[in-house]
TORKOL-4160 file (C-alpha; in steps of 0.2 Angstrom, whole numbers, padded with zeros to 4 digits, m for minus):
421
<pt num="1" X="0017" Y="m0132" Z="0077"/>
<pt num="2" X="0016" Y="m0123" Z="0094"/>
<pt num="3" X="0033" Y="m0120" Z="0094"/>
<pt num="4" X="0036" Y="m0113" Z="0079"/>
<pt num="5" X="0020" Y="m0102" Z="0082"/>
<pt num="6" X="0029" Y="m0096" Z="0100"/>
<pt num="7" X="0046" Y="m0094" Z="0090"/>
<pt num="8" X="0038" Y="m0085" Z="0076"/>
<pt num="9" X="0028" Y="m0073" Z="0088"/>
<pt num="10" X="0045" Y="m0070" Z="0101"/>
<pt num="11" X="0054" Y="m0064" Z="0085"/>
<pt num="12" X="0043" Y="m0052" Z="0078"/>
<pt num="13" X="0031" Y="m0048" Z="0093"/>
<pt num="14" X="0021" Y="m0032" Z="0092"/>
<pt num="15" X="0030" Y="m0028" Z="0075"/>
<pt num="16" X="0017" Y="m0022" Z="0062"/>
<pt num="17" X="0020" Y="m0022" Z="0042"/>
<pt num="18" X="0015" Y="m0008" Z="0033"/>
<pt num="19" X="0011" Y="m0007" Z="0015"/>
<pt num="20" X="0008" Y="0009" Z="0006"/>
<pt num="21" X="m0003" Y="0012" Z="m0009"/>
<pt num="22" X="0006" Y="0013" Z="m0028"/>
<pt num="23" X="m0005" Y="0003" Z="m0041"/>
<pt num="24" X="0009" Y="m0008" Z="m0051"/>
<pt num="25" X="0022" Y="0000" Z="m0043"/>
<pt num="26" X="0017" Y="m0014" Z="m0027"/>
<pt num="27" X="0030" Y="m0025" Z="m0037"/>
<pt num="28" X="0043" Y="m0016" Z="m0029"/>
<pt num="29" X="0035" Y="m0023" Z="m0014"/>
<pt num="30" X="0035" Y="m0040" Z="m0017"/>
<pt num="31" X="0055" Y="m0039" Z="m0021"/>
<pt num="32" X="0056" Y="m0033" Z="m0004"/>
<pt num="33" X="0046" Y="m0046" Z="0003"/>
<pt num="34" X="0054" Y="m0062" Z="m0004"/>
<pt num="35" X="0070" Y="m0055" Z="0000"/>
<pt num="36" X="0064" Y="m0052" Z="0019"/>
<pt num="37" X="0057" Y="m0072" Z="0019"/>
<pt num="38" X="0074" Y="m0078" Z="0014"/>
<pt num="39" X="0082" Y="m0074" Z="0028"/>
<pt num="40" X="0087" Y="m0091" Z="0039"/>
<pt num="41" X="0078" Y="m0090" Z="0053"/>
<pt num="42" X="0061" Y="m0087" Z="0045"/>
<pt num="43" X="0063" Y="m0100" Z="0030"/>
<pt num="44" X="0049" Y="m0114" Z="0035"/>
<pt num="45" X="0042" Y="m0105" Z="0049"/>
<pt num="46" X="0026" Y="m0093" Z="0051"/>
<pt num="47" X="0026" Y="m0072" Z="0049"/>
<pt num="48" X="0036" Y="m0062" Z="0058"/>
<pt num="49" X="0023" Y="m0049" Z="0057"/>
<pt num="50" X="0008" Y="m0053" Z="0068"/>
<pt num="51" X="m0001" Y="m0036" Z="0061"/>
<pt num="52" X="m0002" Y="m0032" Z="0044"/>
<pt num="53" X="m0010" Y="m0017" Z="0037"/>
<pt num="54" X="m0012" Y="m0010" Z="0020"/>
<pt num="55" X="m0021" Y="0000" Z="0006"/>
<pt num="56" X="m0022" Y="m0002" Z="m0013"/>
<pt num="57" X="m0009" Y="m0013" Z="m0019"/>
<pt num="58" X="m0004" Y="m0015" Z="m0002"/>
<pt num="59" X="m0018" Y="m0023" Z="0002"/>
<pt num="60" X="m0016" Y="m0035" Z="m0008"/>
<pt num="61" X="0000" Y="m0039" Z="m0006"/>
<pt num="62" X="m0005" Y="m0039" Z="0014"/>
<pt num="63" X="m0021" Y="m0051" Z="0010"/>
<pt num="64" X="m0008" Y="m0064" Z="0004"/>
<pt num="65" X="0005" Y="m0062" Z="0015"/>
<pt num="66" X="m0007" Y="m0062" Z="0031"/>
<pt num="67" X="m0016" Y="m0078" Z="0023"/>
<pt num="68" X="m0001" Y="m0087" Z="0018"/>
<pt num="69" X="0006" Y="m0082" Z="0036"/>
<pt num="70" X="0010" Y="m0101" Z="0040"/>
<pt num="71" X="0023" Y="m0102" Z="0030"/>
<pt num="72" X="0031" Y="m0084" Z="0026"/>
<pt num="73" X="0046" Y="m0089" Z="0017"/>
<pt num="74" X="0033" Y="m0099" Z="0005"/>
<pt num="75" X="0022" Y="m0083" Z="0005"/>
<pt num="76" X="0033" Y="m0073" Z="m0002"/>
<pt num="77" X="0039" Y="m0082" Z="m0016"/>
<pt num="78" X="0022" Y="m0086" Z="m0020"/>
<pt num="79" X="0019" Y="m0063" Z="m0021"/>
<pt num="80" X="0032" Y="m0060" Z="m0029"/>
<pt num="81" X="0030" Y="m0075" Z="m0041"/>
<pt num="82" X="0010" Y="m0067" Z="m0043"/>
<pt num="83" X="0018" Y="m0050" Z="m0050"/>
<pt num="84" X="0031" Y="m0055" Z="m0060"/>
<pt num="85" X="0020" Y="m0065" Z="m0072"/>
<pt num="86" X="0004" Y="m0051" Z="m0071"/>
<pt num="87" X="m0005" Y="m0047" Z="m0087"/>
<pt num="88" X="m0014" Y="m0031" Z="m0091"/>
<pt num="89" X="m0027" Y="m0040" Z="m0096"/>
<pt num="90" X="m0029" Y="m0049" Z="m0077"/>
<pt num="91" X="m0031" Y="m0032" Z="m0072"/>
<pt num="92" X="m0044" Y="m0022" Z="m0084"/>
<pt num="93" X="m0049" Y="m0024" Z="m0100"/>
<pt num="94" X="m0038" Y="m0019" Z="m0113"/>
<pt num="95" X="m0052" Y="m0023" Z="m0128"/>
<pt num="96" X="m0054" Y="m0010" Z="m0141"/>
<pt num="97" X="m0072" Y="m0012" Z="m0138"/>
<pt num="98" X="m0071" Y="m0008" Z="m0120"/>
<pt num="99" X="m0062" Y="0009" Z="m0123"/>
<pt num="100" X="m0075" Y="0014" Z="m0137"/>
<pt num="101" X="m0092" Y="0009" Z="m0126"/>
<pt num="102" X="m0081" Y="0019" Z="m0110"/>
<pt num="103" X="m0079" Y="0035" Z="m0124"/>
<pt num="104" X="m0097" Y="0034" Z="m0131"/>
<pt num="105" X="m0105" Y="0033" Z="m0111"/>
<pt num="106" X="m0092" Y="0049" Z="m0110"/>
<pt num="107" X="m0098" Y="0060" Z="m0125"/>
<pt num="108" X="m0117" Y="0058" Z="m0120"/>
<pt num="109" X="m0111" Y="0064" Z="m0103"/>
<pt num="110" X="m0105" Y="0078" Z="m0108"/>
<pt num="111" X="m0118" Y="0081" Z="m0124"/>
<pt num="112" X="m0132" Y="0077" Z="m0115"/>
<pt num="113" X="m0127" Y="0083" Z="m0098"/>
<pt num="114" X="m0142" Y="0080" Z="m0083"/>
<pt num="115" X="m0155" Y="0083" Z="m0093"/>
<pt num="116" X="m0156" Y="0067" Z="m0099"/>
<pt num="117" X="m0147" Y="0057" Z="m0086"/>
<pt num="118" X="m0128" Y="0060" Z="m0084"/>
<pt num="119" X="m0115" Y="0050" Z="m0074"/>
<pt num="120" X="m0114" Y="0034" Z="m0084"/>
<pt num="121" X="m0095" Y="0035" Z="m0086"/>
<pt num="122" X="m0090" Y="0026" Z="m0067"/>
<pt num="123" X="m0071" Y="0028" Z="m0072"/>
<pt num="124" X="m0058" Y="0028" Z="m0087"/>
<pt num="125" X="m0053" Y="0011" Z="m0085"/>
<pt num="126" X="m0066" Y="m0008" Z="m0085"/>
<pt num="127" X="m0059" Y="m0018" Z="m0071"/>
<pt num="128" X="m0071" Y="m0032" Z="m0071"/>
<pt num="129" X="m0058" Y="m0044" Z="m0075"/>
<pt num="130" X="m0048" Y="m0040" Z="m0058"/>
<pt num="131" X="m0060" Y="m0048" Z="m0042"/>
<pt num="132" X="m0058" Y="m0065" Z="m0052"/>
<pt num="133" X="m0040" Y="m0064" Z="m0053"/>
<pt num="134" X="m0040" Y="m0059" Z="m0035"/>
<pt num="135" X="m0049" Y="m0073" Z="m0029"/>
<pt num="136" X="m0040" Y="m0085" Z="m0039"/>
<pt num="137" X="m0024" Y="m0080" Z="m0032"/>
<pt num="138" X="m0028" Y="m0072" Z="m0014"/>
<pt num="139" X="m0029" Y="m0085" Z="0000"/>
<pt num="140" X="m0043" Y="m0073" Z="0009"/>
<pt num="141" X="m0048" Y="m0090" Z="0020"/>
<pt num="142" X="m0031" Y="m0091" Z="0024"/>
<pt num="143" X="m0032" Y="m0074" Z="0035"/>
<pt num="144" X="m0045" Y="m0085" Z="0049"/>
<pt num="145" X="m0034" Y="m0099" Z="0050"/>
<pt num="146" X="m0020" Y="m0090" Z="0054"/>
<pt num="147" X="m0030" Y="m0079" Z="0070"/>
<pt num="148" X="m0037" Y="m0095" Z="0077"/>
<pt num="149" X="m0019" Y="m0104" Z="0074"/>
<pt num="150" X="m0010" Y="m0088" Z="0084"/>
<pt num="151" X="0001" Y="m0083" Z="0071"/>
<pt num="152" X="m0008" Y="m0067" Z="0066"/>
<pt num="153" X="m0016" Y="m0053" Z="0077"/>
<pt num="154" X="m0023" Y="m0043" Z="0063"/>
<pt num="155" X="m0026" Y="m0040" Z="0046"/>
<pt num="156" X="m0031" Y="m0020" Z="0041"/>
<pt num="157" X="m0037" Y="m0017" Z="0024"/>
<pt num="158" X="m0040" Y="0000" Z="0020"/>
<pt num="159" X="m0053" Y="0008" Z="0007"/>
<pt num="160" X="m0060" Y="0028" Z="0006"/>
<pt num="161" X="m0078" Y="0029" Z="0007"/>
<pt num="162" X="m0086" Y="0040" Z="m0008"/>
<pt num="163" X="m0101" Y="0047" Z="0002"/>
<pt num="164" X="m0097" Y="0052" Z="0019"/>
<pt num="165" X="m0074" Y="0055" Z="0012"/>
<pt num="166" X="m0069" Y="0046" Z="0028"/>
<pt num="167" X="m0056" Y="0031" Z="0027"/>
<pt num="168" X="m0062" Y="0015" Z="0032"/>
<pt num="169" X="m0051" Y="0002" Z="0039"/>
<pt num="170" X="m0058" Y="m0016" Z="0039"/>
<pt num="171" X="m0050" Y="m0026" Z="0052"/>
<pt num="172" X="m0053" Y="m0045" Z="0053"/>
<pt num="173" X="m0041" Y="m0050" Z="0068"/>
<pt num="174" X="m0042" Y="m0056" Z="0086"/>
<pt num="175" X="m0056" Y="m0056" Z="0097"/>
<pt num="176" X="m0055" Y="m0040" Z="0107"/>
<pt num="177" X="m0045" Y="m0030" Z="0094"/>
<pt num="178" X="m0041" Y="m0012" Z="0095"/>
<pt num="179" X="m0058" Y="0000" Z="0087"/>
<pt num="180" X="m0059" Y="0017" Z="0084"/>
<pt num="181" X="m0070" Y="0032" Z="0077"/>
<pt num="182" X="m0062" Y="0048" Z="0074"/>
<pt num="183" X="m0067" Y="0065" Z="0064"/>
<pt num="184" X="m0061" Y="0058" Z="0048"/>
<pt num="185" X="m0057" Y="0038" Z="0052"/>
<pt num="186" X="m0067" Y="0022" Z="0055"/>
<pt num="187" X="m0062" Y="0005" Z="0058"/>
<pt num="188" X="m0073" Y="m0007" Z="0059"/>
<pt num="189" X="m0071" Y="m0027" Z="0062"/>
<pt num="190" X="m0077" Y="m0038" Z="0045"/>
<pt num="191" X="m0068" Y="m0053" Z="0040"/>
<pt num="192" X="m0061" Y="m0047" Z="0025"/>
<pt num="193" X="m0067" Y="m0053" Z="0006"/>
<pt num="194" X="m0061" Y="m0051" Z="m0010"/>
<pt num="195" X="m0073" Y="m0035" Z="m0010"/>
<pt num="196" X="m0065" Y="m0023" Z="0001"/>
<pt num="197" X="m0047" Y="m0029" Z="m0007"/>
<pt num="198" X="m0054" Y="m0021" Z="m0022"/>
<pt num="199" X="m0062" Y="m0010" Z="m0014"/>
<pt num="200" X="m0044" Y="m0002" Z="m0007"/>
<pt num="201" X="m0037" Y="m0006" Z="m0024"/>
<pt num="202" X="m0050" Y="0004" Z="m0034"/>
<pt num="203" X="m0039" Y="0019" Z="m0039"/>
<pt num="204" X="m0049" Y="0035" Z="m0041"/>
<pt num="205" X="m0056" Y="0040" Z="m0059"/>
<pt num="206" X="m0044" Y="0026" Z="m0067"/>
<pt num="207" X="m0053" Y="0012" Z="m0059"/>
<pt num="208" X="m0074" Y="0013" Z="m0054"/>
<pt num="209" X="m0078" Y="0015" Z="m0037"/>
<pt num="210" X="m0082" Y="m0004" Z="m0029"/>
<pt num="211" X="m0096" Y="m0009" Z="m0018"/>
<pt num="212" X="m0094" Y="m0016" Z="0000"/>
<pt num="213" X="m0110" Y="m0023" Z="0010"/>
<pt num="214" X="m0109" Y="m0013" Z="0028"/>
<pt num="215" X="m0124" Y="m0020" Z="0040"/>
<pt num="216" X="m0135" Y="m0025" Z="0027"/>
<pt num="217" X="m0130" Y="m0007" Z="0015"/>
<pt num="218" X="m0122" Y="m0005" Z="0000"/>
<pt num="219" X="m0108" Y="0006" Z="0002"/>
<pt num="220" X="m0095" Y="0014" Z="m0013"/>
<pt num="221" X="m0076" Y="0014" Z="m0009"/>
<pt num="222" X="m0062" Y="0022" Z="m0019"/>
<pt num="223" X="m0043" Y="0018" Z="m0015"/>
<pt num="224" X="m0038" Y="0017" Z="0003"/>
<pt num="225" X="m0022" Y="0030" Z="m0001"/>
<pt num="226" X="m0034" Y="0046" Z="m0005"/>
<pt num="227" X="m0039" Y="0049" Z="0016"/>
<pt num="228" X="m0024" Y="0039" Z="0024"/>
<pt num="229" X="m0014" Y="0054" Z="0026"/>
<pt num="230" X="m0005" Y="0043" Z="0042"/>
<pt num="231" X="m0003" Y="0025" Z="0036"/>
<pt num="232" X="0007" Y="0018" Z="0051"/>
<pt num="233" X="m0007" Y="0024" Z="0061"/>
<pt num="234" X="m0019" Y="0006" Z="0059"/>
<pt num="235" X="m0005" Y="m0004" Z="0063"/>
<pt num="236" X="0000" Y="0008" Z="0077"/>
<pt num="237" X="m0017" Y="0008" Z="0085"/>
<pt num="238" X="m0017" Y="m0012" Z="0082"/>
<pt num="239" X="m0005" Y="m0014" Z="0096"/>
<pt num="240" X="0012" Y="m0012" Z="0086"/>
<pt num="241" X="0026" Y="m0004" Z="0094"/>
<pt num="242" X="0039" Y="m0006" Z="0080"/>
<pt num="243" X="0034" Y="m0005" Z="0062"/>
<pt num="244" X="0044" Y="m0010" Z="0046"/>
<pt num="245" X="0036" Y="0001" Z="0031"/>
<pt num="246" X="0039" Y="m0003" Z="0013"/>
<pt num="247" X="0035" Y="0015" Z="0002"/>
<pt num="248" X="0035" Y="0017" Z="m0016"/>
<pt num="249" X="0043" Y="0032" Z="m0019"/>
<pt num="250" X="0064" Y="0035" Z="m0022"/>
<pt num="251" X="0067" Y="0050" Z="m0010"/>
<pt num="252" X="0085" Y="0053" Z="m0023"/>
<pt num="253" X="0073" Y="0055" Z="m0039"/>
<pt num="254" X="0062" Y="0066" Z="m0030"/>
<pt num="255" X="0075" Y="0076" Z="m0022"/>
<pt num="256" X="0084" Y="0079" Z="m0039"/>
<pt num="257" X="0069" Y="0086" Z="m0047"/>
<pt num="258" X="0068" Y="0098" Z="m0034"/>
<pt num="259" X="0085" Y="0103" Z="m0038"/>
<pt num="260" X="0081" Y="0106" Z="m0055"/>
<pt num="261" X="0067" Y="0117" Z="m0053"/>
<pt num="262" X="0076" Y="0126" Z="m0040"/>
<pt num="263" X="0094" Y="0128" Z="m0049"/>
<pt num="264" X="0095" Y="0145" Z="m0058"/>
<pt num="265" X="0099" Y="0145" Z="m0077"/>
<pt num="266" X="0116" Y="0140" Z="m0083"/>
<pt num="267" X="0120" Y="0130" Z="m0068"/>
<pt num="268" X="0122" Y="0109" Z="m0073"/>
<pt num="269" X="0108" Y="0103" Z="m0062"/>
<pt num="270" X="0094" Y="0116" Z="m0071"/>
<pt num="271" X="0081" Y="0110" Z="m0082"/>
<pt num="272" X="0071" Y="0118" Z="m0095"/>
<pt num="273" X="0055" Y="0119" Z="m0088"/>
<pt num="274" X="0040" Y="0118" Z="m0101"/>
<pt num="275" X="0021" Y="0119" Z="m0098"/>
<pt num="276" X="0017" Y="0101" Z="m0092"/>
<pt num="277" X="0003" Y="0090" Z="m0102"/>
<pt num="278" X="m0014" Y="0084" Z="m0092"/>
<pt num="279" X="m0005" Y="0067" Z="m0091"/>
<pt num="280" X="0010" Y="0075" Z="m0081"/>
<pt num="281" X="m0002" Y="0083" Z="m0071"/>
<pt num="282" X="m0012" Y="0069" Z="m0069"/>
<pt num="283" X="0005" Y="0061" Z="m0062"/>
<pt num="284" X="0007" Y="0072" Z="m0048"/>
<pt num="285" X="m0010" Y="0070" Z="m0044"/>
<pt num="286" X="m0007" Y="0051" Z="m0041"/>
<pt num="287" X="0009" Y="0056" Z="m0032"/>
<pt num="288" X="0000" Y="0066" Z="m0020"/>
<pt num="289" X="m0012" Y="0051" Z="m0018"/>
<pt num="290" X="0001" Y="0038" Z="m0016"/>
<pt num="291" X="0020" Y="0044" Z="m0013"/>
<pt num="292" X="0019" Y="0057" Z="0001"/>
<pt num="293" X="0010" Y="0052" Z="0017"/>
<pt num="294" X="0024" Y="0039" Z="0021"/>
<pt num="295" X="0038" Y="0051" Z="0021"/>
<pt num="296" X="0027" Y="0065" Z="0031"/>
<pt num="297" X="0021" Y="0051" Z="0043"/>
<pt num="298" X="0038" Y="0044" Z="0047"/>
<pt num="299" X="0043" Y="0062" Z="0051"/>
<pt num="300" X="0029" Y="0064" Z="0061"/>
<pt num="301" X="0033" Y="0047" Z="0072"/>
<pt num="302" X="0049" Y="0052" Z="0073"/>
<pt num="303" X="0046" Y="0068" Z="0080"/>
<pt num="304" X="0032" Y="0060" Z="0094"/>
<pt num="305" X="0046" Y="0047" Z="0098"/>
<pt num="306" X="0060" Y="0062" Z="0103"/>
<pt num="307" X="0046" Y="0069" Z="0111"/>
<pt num="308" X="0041" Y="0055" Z="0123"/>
<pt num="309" X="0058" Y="0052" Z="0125"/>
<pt num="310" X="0063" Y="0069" Z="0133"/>
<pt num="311" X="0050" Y="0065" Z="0145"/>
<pt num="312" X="0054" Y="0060" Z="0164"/>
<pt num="313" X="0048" Y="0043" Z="0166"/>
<pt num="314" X="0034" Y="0049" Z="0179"/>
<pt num="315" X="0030" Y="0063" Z="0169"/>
<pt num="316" X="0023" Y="0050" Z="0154"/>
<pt num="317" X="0014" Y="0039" Z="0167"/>
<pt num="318" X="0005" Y="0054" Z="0172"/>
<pt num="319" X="0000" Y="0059" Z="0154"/>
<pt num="320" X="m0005" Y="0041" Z="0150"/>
<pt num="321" X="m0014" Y="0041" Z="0165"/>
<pt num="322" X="m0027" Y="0054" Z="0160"/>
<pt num="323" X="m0027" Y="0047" Z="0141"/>
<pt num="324" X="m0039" Y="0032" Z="0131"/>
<pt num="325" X="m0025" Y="0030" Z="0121"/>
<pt num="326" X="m0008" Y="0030" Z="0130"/>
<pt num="327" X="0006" Y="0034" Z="0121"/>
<pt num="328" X="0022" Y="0026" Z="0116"/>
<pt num="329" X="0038" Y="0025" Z="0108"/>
<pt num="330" X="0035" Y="0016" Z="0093"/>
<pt num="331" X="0050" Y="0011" Z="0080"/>
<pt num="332" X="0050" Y="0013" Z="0063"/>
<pt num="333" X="0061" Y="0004" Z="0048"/>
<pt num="334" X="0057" Y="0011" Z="0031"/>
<pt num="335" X="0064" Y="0002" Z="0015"/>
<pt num="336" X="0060" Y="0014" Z="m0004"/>
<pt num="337" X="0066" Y="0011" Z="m0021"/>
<pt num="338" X="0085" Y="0016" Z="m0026"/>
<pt num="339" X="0080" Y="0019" Z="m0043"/>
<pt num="340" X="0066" Y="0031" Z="m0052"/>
<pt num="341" X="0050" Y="0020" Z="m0054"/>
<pt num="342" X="0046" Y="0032" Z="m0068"/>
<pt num="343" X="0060" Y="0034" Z="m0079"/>
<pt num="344" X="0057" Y="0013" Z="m0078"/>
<pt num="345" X="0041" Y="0014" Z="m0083"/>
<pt num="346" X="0044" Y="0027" Z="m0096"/>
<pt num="347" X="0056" Y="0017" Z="m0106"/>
<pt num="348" X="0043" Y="0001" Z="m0105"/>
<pt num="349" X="0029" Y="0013" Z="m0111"/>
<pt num="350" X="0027" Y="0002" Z="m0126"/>
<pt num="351" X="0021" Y="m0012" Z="m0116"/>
<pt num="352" X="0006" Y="m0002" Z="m0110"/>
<pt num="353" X="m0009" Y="m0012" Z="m0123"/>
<pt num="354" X="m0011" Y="m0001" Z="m0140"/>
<pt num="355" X="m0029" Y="0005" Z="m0135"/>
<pt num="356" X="m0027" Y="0010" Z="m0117"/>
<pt num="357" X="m0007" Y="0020" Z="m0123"/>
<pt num="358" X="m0017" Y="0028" Z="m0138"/>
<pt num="359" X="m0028" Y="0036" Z="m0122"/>
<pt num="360" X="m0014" Y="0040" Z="m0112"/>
<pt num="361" X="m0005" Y="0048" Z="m0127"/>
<pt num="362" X="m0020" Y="0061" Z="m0128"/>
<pt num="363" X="m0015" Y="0068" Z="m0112"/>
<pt num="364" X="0003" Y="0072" Z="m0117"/>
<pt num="365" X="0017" Y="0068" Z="m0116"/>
<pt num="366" X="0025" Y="0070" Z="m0098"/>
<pt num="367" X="0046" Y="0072" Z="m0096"/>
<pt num="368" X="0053" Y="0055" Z="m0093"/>
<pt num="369" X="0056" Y="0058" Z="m0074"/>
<pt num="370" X="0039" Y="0065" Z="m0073"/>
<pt num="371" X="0032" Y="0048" Z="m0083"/>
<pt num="372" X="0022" Y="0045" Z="m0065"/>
<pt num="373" X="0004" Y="0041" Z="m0072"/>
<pt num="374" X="0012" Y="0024" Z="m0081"/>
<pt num="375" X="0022" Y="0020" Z="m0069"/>
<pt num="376" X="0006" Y="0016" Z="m0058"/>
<pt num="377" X="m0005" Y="0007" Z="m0075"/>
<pt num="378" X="0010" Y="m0002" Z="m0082"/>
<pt num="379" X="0003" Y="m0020" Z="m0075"/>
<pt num="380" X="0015" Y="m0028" Z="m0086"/>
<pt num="381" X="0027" Y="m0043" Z="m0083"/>
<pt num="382" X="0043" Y="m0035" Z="m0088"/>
<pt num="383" X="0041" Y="m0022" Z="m0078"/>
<pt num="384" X="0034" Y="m0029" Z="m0063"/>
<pt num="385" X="0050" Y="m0040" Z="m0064"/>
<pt num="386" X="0062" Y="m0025" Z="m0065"/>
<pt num="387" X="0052" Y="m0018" Z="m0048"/>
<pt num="388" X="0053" Y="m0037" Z="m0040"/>
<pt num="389" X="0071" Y="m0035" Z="m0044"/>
<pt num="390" X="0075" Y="m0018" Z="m0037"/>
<pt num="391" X="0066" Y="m0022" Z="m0022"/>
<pt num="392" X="0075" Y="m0038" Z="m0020"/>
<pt num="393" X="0091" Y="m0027" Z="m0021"/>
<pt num="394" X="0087" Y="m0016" Z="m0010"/>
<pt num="395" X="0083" Y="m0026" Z="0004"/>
<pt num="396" X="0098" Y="m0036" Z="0002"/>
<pt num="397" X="0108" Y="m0021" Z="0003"/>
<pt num="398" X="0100" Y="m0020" Z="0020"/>
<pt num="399" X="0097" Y="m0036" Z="0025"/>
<pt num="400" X="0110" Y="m0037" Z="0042"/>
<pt num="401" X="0099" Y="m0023" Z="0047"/>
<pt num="402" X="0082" Y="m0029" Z="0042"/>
<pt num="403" X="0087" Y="m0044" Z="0052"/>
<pt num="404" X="0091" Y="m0034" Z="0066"/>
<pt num="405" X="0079" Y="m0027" Z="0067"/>
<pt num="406" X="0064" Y="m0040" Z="0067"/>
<pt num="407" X="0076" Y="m0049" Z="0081"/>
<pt num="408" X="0078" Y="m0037" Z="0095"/>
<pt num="409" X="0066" Y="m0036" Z="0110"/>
<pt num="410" X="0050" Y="m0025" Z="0107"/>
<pt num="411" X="0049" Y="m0010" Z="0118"/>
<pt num="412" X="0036" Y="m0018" Z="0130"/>
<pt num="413" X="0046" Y="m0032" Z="0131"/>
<pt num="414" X="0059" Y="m0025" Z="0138"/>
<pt num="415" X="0046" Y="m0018" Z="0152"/>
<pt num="416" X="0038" Y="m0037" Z="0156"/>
<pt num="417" X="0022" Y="m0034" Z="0144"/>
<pt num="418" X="0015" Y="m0049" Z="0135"/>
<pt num="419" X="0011" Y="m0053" Z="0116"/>
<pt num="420" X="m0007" Y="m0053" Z="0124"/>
<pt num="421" X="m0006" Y="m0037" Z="0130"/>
């Protein structure tokens, strides 16, 4: 065992794994992944990623694979097998008498207002069924063993506080981890429960807000994606020096929409633009929680990396000399859908439960490359399976350097440093 851990540790030492926020489109993620664990040299050997960190559906695809970091090749199958056979119905209720208690709570809301006790809607959608189905599948004990075994460094779970708007990052790692407390950032050291999975995974107005115990206080978190505007930063600050990010978002689709709106009238790529519904806009709404803080955060590392890397040697001794926290050159490999998620989940539509598509149809309906909101409530097998499938693609396409990647000396190695360091 001792070997394999050494092994396991040389081959991906200091490399963290980040995984972004997206509701169901964390499927995508689990393609990825079980591609990733079907590589030679990891098949019946521990992680290759002794930091993990992740918010929403990222963490809880982290929480598995962290716990199940003993065998990583097994891990991964057993994710991606989690997704591909979900059920709406594992993850909120989908119960015509659900929807109707949720809508009566509403209109006294807003009939009644404060006089007579408002706020007893918490969100649009009952997810009492999802800390069950979490605990049933998630090996939360898993996460322990796999510290005092040596195979894992840390696990980062990240969740939005309701009352003070910071992001909180639950760490359950190694004695002596990394802490901080910044403006608008906390980390504090928990061993990590099915609670602040949910909490991380709570997406705001859709799914109510989710309690956490913090010294003995009962405090409310929403999703871990509204505040991490920087979501390599945890694993950065864990120790990581090269980081292999799995986003949500298809840069092409994106960037194809912006053509559109830009091309002038006439031209093949322009599209007649019509006055999007609430459930469009609701999309872009989810967009801006989820989709664009890994793309601006790679640009950013990127940026620091040439930055540090113009420097004379002496020059960045100095600087780290007068800093608490030195900087580095810190290595990023980012792996994104190929295809539009939402024209996916746009076709599928149907297989959104009758009650919950009769209150998404009241919105509007959005253009099919806009169709963002379903694409992140669509906790159905077929399309989970489609998103398994086009990450399993993707990664395959990339696999030689994905490989590469995870083999190659860490930065510090290559100055003497140790894992411990």
């Amino acid at each position: 065992m001792t070997g394999h851990v050494d092994a396991a540790w040389r081959f991906g030492r200091k490399t963290g794994l980040v995984l972004t926020a997206g509701g169901s489109r964390g499927a995508y993620q689990a393609g990825v992944l079980k591609r990733i664990g079907e590589i030679p040299a990891l098949r019946g050997g521990p992680s290759p990623f002794p930091i993990v960190t992740g918010a929403s559906a990222g963490a809880i695809n982290g929480t598995l694979i962290a716990g199940g970091s003993e065998d990583f090749h097994d891990a991964t199958r057993r994710l991606a097998r989690l997704w591909s056979q979900l059920r709406t119905e594992q993850v909120y209720r989908t119960d015509v008498r659900a929807l109707l208690r949720n809508g009566w709570k509403l209109g006294l809301d807003v009939v009644t207002g404060a006089n007579f006790g408002a706020g007893r809607v918490a969100s649009l959608l009952d997810t009492s069924p999802l800390p069950a189905f979490l605990k049933e599948h998630l090996p939360i004990g898993g996460v322990g063993r796999a510290i005092d075994a040596g195979r894992l460094y840390a696990l980062a779970v990240t969740a939005t506080g309701y009352h003070s708007g910071k992001s909180y990052t639950f760490i359950e790692g190694r004695k002596g981890h990394p802490l901080w407390l910044k403006s608008r950032r906390v980390a504090l050291a928990t061993k990590i429960g099915i609670e602040h999975v949910c909490a991380s995974a709570s997406i705001p107005v859709v799914f109510p807000p989710a309690p956490v115990m913090i010294d003995g206080v009962t405090a409310w978190f929403g999703d871990g994606a509204l505040r991490l505007t920087t979501p390599m930063s945890p694993a950065i600050r864990l120790g990581a020096n090269r980081l292999l990010a799995i986003g949500i978002r298809c840069s092409a689709a994106a960037d194809n929409l912006t053509r559109a709106e830009l091309a002038p009238a006439g031209e093949e790529d322009a599209m007649t633009l019509r006055r999007p519904p609430l459930s469009q806009i609701c999309g872009v709404f989810m967009n801006a929680v989820f989709l664009d803080h890994l793309d601006a955060d790679l640009d950013h590392l990127r940026r620091m990396n040439e930055l540090i890397a113009a420097m004379p040697e002496a020059s960045r001794e100095a600087v780290n000399g007068k800093m608490r926290e030195p900087i580095k050159v810190v290595e990023p490999l980012a792996i994104s859908p190929s295809e539009d998620l939402a024209v996916i989940a746009n076709a599928l539509k149907h297989r959104i439960p009758a009650t919950v598509r009769y209150l998404l149809d009241a919105l509007g309906t959005p253009d099919a490359r806009s169709a963002d909101l379903t694409s992140y409530l669509l906790f159905d097998a077929e399309y989970t399976r489609e998103l398994i499938r086009i990450g399993y693609q993707d990664a395959s396409s990339r696999i030689d350097e994905i490989e590469a990647f995870l083999r190659q000396p860490a930065v510090a190695a290559s100055r003497g440093e140790t894992a411990e360091e």
